[in-house]
C-alpha positions as CSV (number, residue, x, y, z in Angstrom):
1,X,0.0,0.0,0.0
2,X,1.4,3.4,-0.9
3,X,1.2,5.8,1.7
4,X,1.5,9.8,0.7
5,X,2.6,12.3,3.3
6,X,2.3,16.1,2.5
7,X,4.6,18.1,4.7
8,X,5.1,21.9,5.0
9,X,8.5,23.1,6.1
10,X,9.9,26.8,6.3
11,X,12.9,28.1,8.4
12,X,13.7,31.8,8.6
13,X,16.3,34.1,10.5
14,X,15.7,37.6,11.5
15,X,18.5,40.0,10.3
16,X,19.9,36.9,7.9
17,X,22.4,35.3,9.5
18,X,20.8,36.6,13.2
19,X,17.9,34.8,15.4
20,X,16.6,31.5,13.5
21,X,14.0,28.4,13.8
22,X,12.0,26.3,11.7
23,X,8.2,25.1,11.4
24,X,7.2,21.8,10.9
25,X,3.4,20.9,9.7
26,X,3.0,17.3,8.7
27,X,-0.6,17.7,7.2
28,X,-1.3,14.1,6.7
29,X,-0.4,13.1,10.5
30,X,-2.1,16.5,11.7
31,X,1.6,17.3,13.1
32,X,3.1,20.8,13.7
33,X,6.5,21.4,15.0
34,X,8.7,24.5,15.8
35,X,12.2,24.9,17.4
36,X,14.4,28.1,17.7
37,X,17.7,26.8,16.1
38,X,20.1,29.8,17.1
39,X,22.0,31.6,14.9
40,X,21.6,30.8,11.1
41,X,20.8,32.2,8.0
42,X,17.8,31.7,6.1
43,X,19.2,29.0,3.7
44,X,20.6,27.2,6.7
45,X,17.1,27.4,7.9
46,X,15.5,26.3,5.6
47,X,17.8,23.0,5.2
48,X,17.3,21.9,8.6
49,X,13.6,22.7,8.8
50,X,13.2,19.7,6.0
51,X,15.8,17.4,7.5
52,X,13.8,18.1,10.9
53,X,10.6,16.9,9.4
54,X,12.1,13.9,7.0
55,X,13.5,12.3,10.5
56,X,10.4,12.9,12.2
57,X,8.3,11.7,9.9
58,X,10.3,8.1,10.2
59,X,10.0,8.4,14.1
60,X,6.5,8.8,13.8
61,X,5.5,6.1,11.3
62,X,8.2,3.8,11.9
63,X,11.2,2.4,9.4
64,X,8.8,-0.4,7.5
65,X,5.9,2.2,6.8
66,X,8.5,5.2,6.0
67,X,9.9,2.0,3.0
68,X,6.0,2.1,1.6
69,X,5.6,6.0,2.0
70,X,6.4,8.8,-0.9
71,X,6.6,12.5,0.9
72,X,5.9,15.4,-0.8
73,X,8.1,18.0,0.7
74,X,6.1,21.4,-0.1
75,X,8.7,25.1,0.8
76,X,8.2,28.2,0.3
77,X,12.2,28.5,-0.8
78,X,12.1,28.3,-4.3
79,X,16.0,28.5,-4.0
80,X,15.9,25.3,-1.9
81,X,14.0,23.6,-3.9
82,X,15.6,24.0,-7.3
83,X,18.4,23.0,-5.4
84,X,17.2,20.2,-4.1
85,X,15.2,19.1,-7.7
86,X,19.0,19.6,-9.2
87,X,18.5,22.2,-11.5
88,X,20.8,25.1,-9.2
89,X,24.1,24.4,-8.0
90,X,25.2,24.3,-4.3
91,X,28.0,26.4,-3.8
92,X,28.4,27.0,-0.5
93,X,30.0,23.8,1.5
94,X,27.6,23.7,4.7
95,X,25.1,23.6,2.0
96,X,26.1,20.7,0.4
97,X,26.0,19.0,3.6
98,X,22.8,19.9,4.4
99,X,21.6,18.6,1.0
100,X,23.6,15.3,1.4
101,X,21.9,14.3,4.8
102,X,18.7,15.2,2.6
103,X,19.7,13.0,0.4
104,X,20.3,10.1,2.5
105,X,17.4,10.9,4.6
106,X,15.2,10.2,0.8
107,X,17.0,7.0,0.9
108,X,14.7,5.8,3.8
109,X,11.1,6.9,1.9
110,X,9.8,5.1,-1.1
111,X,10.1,8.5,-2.9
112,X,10.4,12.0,-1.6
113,X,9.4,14.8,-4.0
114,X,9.8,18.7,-3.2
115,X,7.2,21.3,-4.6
116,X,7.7,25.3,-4.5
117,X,4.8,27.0,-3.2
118,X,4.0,31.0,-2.3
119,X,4.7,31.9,1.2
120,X,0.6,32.4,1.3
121,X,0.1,28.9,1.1
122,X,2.8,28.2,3.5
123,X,1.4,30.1,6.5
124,X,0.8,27.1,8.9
125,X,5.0,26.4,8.5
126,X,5.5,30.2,8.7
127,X,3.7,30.6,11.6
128,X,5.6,27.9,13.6
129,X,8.8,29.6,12.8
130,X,7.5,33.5,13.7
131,X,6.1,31.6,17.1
132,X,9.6,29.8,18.2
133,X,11.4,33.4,17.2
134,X,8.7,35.5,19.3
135,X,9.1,33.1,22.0
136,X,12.9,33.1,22.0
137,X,13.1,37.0,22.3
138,X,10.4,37.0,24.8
139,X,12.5,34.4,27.0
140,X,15.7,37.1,26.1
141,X,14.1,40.2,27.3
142,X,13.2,38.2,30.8
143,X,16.5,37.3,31.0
């Protein structure tokens, strides 16, 4: 049985590089996730918003289901994805590393596909990410 999983990611910095997190919203599972992830840039973000979700995803379902399961990977990056659909070059080392753990994350899915969407159709993801940044600065300004 083939089992699809539509996941929204997005990962954002303030100030790019400055304050960073990512959002997680696994729509088929009815999951949302968000984590403050320090200092990154926006690219960085992005990255490990998808590899966040691609190793929950197998947490969650388990390695035999994750084997029968094709994810479609939906960002709001169209810079990621084109990367990630090989049609830009990664330049930038930490990048590449980044898209090799993506890479060998794929390796435990059936298929994993990665679609370009407008940020306006992204707002669950987006939201997680504003709501781990507010949060951090709130915790700052307590401090």
């Amino acid at each position: 049985m083939n089992e699809k999983i539509i996941m929204y990611t997005d990962g954002g910095s303030r100030n790019n590089p400055g304050p960073a997190a990512i959002g997680v919203y696994i729509e088929t599972l009815g999951k949302k996730y968000s984590e403050y992830i320090g200092e990154k840039t926006n690219n960085e973000a992005e990255y490990m918003a998808l590899i966040f979700g691609l190793k929950k995803i197998k947490s969650l379902i388990g390695n035999e289901k994750a084997k029968q399961s094709e994810i479609e990977c939906v960002l709001d990056s169209e810079l990621v994805v084109k990367q990630l659909n090989h049609e830009y070059k990664l330049k930038e080392e930490h990048i590449q590393k980044f898209f090799i753990e993506i890479w060998n994350l794929m390796l435990d899915y059936k298929l994993v596909t990665f679609r370009h969407v407008l940020r306006e159709k992204n707002k669950i993801a987006d939201g997680l990410v504003n709501e781990a940044l507010d949060a951090q600065e709130k915790q700052k300004t307590l401090l």
